[in-house]
VEXMAR-760585 format. One line per 3 residues: their letters; for each residue x, y, z of C-alpha. Coordinates in steps of 0.5 Angstrom, whole numbers, plus 2048, in hexadecimal, padded with zeros to 3 digits. Layout:
! VEXMAR-760585
a) X Y Z  ...
! end
This chain:
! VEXMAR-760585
xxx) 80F 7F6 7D4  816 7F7 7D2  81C 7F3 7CF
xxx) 819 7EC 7CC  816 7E6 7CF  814 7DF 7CD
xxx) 810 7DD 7D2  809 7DC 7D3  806 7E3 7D4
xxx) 7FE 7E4 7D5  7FB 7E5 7CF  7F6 7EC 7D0
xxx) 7FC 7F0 7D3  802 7ED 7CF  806 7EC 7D6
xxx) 80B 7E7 7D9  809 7E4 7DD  810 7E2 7E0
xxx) 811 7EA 7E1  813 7EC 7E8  810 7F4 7E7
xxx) 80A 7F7 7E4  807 7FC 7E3  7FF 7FB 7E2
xxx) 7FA 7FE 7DD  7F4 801 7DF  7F0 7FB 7DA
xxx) 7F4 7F5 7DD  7F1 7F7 7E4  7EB 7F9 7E2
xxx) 7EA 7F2 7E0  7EF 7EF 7E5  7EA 7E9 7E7
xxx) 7E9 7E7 7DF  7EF 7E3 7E0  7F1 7E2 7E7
xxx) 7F3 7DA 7E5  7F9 7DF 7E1  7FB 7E4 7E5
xxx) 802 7E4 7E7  806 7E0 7EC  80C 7E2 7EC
xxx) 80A 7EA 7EB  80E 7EE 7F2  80E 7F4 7EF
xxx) 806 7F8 7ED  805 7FF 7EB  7FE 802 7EA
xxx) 7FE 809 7E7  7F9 80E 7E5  7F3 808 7E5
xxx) 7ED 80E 7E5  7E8 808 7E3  7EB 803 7EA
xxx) 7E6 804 7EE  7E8 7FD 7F3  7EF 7FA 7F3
xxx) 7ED 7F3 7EF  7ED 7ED 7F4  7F1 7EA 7EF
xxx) 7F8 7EE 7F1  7F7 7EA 7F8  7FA 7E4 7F3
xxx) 800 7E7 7F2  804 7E3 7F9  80B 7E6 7F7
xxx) 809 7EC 7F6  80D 7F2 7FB  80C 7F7 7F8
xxx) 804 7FB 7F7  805 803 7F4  7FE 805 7F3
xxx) 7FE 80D 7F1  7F9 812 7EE  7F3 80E 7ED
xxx) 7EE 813 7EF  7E8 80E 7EF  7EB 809 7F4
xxx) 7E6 808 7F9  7E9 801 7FD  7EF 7FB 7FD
xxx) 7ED 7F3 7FD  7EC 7F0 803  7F0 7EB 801
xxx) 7F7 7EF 801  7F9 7EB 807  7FB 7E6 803
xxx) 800 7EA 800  804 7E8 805  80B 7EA 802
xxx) 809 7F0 801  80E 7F6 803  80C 7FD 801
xxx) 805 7FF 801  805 805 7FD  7FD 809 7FC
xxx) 7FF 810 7F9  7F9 815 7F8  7F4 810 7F7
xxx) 7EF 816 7F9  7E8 811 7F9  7EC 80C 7FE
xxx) 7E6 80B 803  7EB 806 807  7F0 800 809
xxx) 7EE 7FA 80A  7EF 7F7 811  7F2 7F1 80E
xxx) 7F9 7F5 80C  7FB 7F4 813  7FC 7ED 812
xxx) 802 7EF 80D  806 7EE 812  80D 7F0 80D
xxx) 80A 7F7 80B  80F 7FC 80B  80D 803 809
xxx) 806 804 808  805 80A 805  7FF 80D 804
xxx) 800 815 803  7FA 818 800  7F5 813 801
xxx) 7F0 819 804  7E9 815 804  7ED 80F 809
xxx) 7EB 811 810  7ED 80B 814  7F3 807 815
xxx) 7F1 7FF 816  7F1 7FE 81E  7F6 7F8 81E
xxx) 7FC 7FD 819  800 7FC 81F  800 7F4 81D
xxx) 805 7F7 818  80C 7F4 81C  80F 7F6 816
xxx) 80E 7FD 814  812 803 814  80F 808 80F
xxx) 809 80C 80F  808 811 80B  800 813 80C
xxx) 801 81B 80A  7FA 81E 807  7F6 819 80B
xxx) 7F2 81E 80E  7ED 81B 810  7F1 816 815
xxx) 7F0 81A 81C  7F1 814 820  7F6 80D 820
xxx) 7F4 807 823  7F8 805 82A  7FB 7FE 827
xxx) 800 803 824  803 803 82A  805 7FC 829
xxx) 809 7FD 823  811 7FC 824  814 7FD 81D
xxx) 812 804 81B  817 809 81A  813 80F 816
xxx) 80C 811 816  80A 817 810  805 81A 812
xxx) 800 822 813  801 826 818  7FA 824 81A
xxx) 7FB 81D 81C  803 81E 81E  801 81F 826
xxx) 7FE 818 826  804 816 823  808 819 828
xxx) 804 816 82E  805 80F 82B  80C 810 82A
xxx) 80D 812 832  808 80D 834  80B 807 831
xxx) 811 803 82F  813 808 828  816 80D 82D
xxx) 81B 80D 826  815 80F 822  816 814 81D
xxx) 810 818 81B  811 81D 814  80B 823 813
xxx) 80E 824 80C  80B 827 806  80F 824 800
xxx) 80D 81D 7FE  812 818 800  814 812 7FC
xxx) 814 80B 800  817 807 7FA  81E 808 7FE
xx) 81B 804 804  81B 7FC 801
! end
């Protein structure tokens, strides 16, 4: 980390623990559950790059209570998320780009009832959404772009007040525009775009 700090750090990492941003070493996570007692508190803040050898989000990232933010990008071999992320319930942004193994959400996100963006771009294996991801009162962003093998959504997105833009394929754009006109989200943006568009801006 940069600048110096005197307080306590965990020792196999050499991280404060009174950090509010980190971005994760692909050792730390692999081995996350050795120290669950240890992790940290009062992290908002956690970024996941090119962990080829993450095969499962460790359990112990659902200890980070404060967290707000969670970007995981390019790890190739991610194939699933806790269950437990629905008791991160601070958590803001939900960034899973190209993780091209990713089988899945797990139906507990529905629960994150403060999400704000979930972005997903490029997560190709996923072929559903959670059924209850229109208990999301809150969010307003969805980027799911390159998820090919999403073909339907599930009704209770019609539930949803909040959202503002949805980032998708031309493919699923219909059953965007179907929700839009049979819903609340008469206001709902709905973007086929090809450029990948950084969400950071939002929170």
């Amino acid at each position: 980390m940069d600048g110096e700090c005197d307080v306590p750090v965990l020792a196999p990492f050499g991280v404060p623990l009174s950090h509010s941003s980190w971005t994760a070493r692909a050792s730390f996570l692999v081995h996350a559950n050795r120290y669950r007692n240890a992790i940290f508190p009062e992290l908002e803040d956690l970024e996941i790059h090119y962990a080829t050898n993450l095969v499962h989000l460790p359990p112990a990232v659902c200890e980070m209570r404060k967290l707000q933010k969670l970007n995981i990008t390019k790890c190739p071999d991610l194939k699933s998320l806790p269950e437990g992320l629905n008791q991160l319930t601070n958590l803001k942004y939900l960034n899973i780009y190209a993780c091209s193994s990713l089988e899945g959400l797990p139906d507990s996100i529905c629960e994150l009832k403060n999400l704000r963006v979930l972005d997903m771009c490029d997560c190709s294996m996923v072929e559903r959404f959670p059924k209850d991801l229109g208990s999301l009162s809150c969010l307003a962003r969805i980027d799911m772009r390159h998820c090919s093998r999403i073909d339907e959504l599930p009704p209770s997105v019609r539930q949803m007040r909040a959202l503002e833009l949805v980032f998708c394929d031309e493919e699923i754009k219909h059953r965007w525009d179907q929700v839009k006109h049979r819903s609340a989200l008469s206001n709902l943006k709905i973007d086929v775009a090809v450029e990948k568009t950084d969400l950071n801006f939002l929170l």
